[in-house]
C-alpha positions as CSV (number, residue, x, y, z in Angstrom):
1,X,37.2,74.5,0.5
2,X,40.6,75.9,-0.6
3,X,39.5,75.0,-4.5
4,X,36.3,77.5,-3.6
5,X,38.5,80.2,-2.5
6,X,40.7,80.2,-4.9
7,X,37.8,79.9,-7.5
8,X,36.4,83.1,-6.1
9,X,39.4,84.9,-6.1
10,X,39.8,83.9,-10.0
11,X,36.0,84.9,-10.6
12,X,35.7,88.1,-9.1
13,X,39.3,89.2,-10.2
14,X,38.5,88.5,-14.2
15,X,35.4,90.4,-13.1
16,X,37.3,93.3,-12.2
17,X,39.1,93.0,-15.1
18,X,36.5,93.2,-17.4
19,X,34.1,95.8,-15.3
20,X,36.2,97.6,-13.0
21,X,37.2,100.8,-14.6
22,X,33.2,101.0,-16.2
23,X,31.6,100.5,-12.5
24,X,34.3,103.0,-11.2
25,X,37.3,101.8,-9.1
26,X,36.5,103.1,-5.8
27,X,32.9,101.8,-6.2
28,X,34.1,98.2,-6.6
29,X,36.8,98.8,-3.9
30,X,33.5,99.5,-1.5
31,X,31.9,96.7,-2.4
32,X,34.7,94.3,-2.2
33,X,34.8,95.6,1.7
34,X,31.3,95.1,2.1
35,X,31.8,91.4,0.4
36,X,34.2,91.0,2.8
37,X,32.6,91.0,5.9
38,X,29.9,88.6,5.0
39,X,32.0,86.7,4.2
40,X,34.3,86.5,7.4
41,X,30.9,86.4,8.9
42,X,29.6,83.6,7.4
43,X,33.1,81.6,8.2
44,X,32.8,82.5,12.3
45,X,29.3,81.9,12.4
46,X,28.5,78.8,10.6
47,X,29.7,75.3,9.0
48,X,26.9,75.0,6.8
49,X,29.0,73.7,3.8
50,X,26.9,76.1,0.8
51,X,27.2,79.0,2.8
52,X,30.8,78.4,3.1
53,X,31.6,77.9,-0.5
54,X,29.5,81.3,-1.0
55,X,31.0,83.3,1.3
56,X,34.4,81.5,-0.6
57,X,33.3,82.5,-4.0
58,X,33.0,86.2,-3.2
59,X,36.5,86.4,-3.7
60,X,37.6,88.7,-0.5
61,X,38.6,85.5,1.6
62,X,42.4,85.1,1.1
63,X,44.7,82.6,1.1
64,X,47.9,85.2,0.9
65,X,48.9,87.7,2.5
66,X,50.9,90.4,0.4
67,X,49.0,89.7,-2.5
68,X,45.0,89.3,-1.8
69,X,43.2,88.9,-4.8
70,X,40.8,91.2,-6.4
71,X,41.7,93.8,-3.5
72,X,45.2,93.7,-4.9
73,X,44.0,94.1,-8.7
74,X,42.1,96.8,-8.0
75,X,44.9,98.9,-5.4
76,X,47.6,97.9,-8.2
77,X,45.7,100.4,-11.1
78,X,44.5,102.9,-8.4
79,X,48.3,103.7,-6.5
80,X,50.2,104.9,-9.7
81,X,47.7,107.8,-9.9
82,X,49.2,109.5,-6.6
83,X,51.2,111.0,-8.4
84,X,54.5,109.8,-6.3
85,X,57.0,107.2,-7.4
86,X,55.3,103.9,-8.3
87,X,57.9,101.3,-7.3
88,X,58.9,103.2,-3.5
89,X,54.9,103.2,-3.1
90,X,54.3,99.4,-4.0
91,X,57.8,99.2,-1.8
92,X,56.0,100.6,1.1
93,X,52.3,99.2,0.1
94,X,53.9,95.4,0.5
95,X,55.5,96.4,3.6
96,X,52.7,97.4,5.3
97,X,50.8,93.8,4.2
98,X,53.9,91.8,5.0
99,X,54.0,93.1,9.0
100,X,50.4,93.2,9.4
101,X,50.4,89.8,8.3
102,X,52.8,88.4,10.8
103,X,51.2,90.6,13.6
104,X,47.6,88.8,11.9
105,X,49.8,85.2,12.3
106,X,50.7,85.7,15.9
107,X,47.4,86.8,16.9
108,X,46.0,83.4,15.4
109,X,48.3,81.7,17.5
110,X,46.5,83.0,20.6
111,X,43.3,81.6,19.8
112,X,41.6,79.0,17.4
113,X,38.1,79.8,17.8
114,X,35.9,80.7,14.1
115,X,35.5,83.4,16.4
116,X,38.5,85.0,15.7
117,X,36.8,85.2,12.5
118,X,34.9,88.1,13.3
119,X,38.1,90.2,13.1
120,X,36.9,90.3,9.2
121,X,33.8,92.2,9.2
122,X,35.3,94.5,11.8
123,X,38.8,95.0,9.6
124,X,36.2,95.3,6.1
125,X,34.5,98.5,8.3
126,X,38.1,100.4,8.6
127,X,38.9,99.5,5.3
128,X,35.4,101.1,4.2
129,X,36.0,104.0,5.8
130,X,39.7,104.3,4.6
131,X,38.4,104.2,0.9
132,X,35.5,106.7,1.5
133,X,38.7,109.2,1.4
134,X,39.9,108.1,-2.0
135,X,40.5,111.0,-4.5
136,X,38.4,111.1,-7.5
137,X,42.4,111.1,-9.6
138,X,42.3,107.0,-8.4
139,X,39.9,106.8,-11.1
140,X,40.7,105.8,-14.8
141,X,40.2,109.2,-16.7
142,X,38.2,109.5,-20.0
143,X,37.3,112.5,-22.3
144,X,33.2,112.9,-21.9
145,X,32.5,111.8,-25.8
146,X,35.0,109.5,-26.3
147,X,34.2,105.7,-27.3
148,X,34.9,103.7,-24.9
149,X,38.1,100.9,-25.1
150,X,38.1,97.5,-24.4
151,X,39.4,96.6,-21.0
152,X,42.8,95.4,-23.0
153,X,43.2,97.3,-26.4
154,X,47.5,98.1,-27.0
155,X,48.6,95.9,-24.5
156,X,46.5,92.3,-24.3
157,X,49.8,90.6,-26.6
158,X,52.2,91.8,-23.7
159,X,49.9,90.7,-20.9
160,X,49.2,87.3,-22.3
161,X,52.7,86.6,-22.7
162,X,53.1,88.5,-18.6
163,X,50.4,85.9,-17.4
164,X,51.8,82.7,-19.6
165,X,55.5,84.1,-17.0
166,X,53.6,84.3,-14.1
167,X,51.7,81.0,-14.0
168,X,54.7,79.5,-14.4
169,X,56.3,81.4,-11.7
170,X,53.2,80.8,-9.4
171,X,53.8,77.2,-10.3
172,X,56.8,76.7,-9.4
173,X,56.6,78.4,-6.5
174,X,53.6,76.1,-5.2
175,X,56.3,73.3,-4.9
176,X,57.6,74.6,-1.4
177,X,54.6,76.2,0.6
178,X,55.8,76.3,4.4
179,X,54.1,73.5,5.1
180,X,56.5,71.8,2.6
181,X,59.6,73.8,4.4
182,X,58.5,72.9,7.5
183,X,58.2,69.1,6.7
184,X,61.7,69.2,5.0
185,X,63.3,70.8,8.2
186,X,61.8,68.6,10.3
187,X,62.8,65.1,8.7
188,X,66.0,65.9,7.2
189,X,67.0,68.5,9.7
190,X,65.4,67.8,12.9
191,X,64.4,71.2,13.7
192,X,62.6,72.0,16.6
193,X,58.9,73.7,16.3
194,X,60.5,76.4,17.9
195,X,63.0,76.6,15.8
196,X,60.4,77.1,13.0
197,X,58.7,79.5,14.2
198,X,61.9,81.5,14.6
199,X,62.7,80.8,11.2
200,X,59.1,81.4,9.5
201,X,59.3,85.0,12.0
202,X,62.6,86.0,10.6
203,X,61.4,85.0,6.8
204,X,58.9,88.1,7.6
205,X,61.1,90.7,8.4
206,X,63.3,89.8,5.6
207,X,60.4,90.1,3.4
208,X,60.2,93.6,4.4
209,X,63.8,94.4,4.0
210,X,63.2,92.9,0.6
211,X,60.7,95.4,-0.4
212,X,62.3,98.6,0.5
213,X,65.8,97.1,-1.1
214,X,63.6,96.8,-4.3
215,X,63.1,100.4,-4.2
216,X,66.4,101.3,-4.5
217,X,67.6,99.1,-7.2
218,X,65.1,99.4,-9.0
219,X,65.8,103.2,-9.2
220,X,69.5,102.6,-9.8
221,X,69.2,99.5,-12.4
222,X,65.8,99.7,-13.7
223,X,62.4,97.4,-13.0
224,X,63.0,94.6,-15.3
225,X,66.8,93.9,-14.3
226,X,66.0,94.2,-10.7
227,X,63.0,91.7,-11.1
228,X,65.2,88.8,-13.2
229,X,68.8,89.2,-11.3
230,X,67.4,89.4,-7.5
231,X,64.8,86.7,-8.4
232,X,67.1,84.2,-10.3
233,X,70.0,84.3,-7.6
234,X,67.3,83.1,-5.2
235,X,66.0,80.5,-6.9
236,X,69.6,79.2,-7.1
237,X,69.9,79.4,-3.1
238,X,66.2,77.5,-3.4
239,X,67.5,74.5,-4.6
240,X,70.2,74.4,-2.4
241,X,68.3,74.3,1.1
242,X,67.7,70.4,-0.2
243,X,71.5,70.2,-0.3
244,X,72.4,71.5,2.8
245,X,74.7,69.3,5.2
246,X,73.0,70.4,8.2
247,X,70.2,72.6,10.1
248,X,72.5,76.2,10.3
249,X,73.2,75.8,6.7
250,X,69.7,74.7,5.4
251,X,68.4,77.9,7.7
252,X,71.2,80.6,6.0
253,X,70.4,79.2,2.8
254,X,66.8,79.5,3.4
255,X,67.0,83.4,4.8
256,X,69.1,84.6,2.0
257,X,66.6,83.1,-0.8
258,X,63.7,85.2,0.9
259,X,65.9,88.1,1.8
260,X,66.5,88.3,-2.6
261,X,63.7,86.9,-4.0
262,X,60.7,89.6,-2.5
263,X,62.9,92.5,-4.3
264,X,60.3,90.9,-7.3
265,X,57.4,91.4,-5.6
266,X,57.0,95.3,-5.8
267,X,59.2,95.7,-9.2
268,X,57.0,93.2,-10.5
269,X,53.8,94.8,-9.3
270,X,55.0,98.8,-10.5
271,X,56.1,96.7,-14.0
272,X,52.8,95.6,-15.0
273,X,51.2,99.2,-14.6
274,X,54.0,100.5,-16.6
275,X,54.6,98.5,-19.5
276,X,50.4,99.0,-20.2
277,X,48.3,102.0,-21.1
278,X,46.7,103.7,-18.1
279,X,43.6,102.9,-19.7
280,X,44.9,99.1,-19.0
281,X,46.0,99.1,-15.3
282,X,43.1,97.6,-13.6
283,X,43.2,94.6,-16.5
284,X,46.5,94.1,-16.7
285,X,46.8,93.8,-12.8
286,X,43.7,91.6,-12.4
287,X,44.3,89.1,-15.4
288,X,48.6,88.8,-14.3
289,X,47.3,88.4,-10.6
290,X,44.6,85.4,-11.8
291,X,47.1,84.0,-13.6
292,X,49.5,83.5,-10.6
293,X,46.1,82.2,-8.5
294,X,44.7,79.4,-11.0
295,X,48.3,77.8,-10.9
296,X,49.4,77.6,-7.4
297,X,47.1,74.8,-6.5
298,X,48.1,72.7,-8.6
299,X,51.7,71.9,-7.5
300,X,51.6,71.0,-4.2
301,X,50.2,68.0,-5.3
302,X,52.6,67.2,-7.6
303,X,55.3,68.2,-5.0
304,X,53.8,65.2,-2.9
305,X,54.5,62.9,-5.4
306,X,58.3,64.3,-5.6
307,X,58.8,63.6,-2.1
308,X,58.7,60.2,-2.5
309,X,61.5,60.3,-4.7
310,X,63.4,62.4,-2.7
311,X,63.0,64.9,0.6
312,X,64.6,67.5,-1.4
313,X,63.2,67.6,-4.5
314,X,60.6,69.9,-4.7
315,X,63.1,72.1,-3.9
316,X,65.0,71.7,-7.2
317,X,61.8,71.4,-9.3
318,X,60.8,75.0,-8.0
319,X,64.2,76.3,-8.3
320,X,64.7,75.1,-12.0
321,X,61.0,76.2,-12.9
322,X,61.1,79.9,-11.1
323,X,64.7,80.1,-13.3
324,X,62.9,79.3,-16.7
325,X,60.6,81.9,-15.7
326,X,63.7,84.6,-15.0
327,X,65.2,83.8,-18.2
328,X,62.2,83.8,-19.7
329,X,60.6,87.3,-18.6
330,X,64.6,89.0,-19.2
331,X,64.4,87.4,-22.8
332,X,60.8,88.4,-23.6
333,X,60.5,92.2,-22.5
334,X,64.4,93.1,-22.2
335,X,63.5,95.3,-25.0
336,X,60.0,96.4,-24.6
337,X,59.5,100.0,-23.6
338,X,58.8,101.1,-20.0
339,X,56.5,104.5,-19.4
């Protein structure tokens, strides 16, 4: 089931790659919402297997919080066109997901009927309302008689080389889902559940933090540097949770890595709209954002093979990888121009 989800999200997001800006971005935006609640529908309702993998493959069925997919791609071109600072707004955009998240998390807690499902169509209606109010200037501007561009025209070297980064990044970071924290703490550590759950609820806020910290660095040392030298510090502290001598370090070790490494989410989000044409936003966004999907999958597999080897090791593997990919990215575009 996860493969189908995550196969819809990669369909429908090269869709909006190719097609979004011609069918009109608040159009698609609508019908994403509308996508939406058939498809939360069709998970409360039903475990017929085909109706499941099609309510999957319409893309709108999430498996992240801050960064959902086609509904990301598409609000990623349409925000720089406010008008207001790009990075505070993305700041503030991935706060907003981040808490309503956690609030989402704790309400699951309470019940686990498919029921609880039905929270999906009735969240897709306020979102469709919400985007009924979107300006026309959210739209990708064009001159009446001019021939139209190719979804990627200036920019498709720079975004290849962006989504080559981001796999990697993607992949690396698919060595330690919580479920892979959660294990580690609980063997090596002996943490508590409730202990975890204090820890995974802390995690959140510190996300937050993250995200508005981003803001200001970024407007002090520029996009690229706070990307590489919040995100490369935290890989560090990454791979030295599986080298903690007990729980309270292994937990301070754990906070500070979150606490650094979200400042990327939001500088990396305003950087891909800005190092492209605005002709290229919706593209760039939904090709860099597949890129990060189609290789997540993949490692948690390979991170159960590590932890036969050792409890820790996945740890270092997504440390060392995430690293490359700061070096990497600081290497590639520390000289490429910024709009």
């Amino acid at each position: 089931m996860l493969a189908g989800l995550l196969a819809g999200i990669a369909l429908v997001s090269v869709l909006i790659a190719r097609y979004g800006d011609r069918f009109g971005r608040r159009r698609c935006y609508r019908l994403l919402f509308v996508l939406m609640a058939t498809a939360g529908t069709a998970f409360a309702l039903t475990d017929w297997l085909p109706a499941l993998l099609l309510a999957g493959l319409t893309g709108t069925v999430s498996t992240d919080v801050v960064e959902s997919g086609p509904f990301t791609s598409l609000e990623q071109a349409m925000l720089p066109h406010t008008g207001s600072n790009a990075t505070r707004l993305f700041g503030t955009y991935n706060t907003v997901a981040t808490l309503a998240g956690s609030l989402g998390a704790l309400i699951a807690l309470v019940g686990s009927s498919p029921r609880w499902l039905l929270a999906y169509p009735f969240t897709a209606a306020v979102g469709l309302l919400a985007s009924a109010q979107l300006s026309p200037a959210v739209e990708l501007a064009r001159q009446p008689d001019a021939e139209p561009l190719p979804p990627l025209h200036r920019s498709r070297g720079i975004v290849l080389r962006l989504c080559g980064l981001f796999a990697l990044d993607s992949f690396g970071g698919g060595f330690v889902p919580q479920t892979f924290i959660a294990y580690l703490f609980t063997r090596k550590y002996g943490a508590s559940p409730h202990t975890l759950a204090l820890v995974f609820f802390a995690i959140g806020i510190l996300q937050a933090l993250s995200f508005q910290a981003a803001v200001r660095l970024a407007a002090k040392f520029g996009l690229l540097r706070t990307m590489v030298f919040t995100h490369l510090p935290s890989n560090v502290l990454l791979a030295a949770v599986a080298f903690a001598p007990n729980l309270p370090t292994a937990i301070v070790l754990l906070l500070a890595r979150f606490l650094l490494s979200q400042a990327d989410v939001p500088t990396r989000q305003a950087y891909v709209v800005a190092v492209v044409e605005p002709s290229e936003r919706t593209a760039a966004a939904a090709y860099t954002n597949t890129a990060r999907y189609v290789t997540r999958p993949v490692a948690p597999l390979l991170a159960g093979v590590a932890l036969r080897g050792a409890l820790g090791a996945p740890f270092v593997i997504a440390g060392a990888l995430k690293s490359v990919y700061d070096v990497g990215l600081y290497v590639l575009f520390r000289n490429v121009r910024v709009e």
